[in-house]
N, C-alpha and C positions, 0 to 999 in steps of 0.2 A: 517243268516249265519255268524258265525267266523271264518275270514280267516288269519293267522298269516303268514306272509311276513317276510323271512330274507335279511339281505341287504337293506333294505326298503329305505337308503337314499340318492339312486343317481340312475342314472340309470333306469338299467328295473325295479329292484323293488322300486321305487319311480313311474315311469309311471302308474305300475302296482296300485300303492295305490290308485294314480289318478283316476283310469280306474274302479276298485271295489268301489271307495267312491261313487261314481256316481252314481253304480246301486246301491248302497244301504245296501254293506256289511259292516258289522261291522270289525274292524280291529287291528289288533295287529302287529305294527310294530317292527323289531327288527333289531338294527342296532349296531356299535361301537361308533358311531358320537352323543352323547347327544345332544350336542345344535341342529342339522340336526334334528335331532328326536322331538325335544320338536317344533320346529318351524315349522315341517310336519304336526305335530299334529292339532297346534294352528290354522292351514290352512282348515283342513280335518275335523275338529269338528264342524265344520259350517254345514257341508253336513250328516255325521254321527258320533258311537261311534267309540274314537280311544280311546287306549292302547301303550304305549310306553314301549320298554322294551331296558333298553342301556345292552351289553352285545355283548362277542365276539364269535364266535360260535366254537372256537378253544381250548376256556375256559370249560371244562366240569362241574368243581364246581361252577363257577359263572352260568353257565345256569341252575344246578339243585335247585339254592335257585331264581334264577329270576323268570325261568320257572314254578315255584308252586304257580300259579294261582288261585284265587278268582274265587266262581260261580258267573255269570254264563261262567265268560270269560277261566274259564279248558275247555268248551265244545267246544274246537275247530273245525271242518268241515273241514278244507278245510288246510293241511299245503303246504306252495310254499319256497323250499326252492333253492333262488336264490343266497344265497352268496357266492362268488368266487371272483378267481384275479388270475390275470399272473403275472410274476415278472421275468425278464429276458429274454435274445430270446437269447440264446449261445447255439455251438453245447455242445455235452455231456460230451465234457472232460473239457471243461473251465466254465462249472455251479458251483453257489454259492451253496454251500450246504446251507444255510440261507434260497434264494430263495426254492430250494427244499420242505425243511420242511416246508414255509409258504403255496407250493399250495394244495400240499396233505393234511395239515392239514386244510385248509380253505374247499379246492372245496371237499375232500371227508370226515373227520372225522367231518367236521360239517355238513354235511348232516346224518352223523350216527348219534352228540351228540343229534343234535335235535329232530332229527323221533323218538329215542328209548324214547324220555320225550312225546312226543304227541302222537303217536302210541296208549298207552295203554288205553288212551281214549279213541278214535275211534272205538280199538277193543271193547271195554266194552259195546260201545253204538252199535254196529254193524254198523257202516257207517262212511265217512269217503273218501275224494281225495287226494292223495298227487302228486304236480308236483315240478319234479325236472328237471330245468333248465340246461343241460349241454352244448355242443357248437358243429357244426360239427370235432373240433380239437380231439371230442371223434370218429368220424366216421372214418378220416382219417387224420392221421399225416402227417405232414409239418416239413421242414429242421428246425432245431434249435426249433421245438417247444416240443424237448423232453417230458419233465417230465411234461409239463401243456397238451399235449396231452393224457399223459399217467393216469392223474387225472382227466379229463372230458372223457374219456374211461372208466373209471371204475365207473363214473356215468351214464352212457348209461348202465353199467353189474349189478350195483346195482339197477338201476332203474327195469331192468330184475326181477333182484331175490328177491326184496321185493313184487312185483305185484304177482307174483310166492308165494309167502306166504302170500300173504294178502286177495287175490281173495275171499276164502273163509270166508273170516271174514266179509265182505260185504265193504270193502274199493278199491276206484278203485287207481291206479298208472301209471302214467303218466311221459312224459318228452320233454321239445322240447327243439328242439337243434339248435340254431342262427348258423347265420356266422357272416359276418361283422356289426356290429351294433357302431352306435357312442355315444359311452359314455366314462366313467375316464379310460375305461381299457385300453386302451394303454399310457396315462399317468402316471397310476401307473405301467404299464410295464415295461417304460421307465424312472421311477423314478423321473418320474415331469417336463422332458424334453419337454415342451410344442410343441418344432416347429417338434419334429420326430413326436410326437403321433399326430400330422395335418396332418402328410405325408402320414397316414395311409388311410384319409379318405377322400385325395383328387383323384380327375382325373371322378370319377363315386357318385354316389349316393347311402351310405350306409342305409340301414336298420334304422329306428328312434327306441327308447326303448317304444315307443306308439304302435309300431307294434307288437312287443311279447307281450303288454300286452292285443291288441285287440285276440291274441292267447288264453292267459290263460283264457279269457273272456271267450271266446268261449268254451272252455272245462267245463269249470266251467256251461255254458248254457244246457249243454247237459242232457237229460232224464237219469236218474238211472240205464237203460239198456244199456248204450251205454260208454264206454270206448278208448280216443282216446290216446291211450300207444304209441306214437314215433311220434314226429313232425320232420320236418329238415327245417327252412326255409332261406331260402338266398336272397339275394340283386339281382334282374337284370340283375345283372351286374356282379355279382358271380355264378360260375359255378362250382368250389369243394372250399377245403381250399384252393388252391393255385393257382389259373386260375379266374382274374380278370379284368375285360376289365376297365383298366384306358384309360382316354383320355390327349394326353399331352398337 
């Protein structure tokens, strides 16, 4: 099985490599970070084959000359298109239009650039999973999380209407959607502000990115007959987006 991972080098989808190298899947990691990538690799080729592809998923031309892949590695199975980012937390009249265009273009036009390149595989071959990672901030919005609510939203609607079109082509589509999880995303929230994106994850016990990836595991285990289309899963200690039992 080839599974291609975007986002591959931090985070869930770095966990996630971990998690698939293990059972034994072959992989194609795709990230911004070269050197992240080249030294995930060097790590993960011990266990199986890896594939490094440096490239941004915001980039549509550079994904169409990376993305044309060598047999047997075009026969992708399985795509997990994890990359995304928050960039700001202001109400809606004081957002950077910067921030903006980076989350819409990350969290949704690169889950477009890259499905419409590996898609036409899967259909060709008649099979095929794709899991698209969005966040509960797609289920229900929070104060100031505007427009990164409003981009993990529209991947909960697109997750909808590709399984809606793909159904019949024999590919399943999938999506789970985290809450609090501790990784760079509130650092680069926060713009590198080390001691807020701490504050995020102190008082309770978030979510690890070993936990979504024992998720995607698990989808990925399932019989051909079985389609698990909407996860949500939260911390303990989280009860929506905005109801958190810190302890002080």
């Amino acid at each position: 099985m080839i599974v291609l991972i975007t986002g591959a080098t931090s985070g869930i989808g770095k966990a996630t490599a971990y998690k698939l190298a293990q059972e034994g899947k072959k992989l194609i990691l795709l990230g911004r970070r070269a050197e992240r990538l080249e030294a995930l690799k060097n790590e993960l080729s011990a266990i199986t084959e890896v594939m490094t592809i440096a490239a941004d998923v915001r980039n549509w031309e550079q994904l169409q000359k990376k993305l044309t892949l060598p047999a047997p590695w075009s026969q992708i199975d399985v795509l997990i298109n994890n990359a995304g980012n928050a960039y700001g937390l202001a109400p809606i009249h004081e957002g950077e239009l910067s921030d903006w265009n980076a989350m819409l273009d990350i969290n949704v036009k690169g889950i477009l650039h890259v499905s419409k390149l590996v898609l036409p595989g899967m259909i060709e071959r008649g099979s095929g999973m794709v899991i698209n990672i969005g966040s509960i901030a797609g289920k229900e919005s929070y104060p100031n999380g505007n427009v990164y609510c409003a981009s993990k939203a529209a991947v909960d609607a697109l997750t909808q209407g590709m399984r809606m079109d793909l159904f019949k082509k024999g590919i399943r589509v999938g999506a789970i959607h985290p809450g609090l999880v501790e990784t760079e995303f509130s650092l680069v929230r926060f713009q590198g502000d080390e001691e807020r994106a701490a504050q995020v994850y102190k008082g309770y016990t978030p979510l690890h990115p070993e936990d979504i990836a024992d998720c995607i595991s698990f989808m990925l285990s399932r019989p051909k007959h079985v389609q698990i289309a909407d996860l949500l899963i939260l911390p303990s200690d989280q009860a929506s987006a905005t109801l958190v039992n810190k302890q002080s």
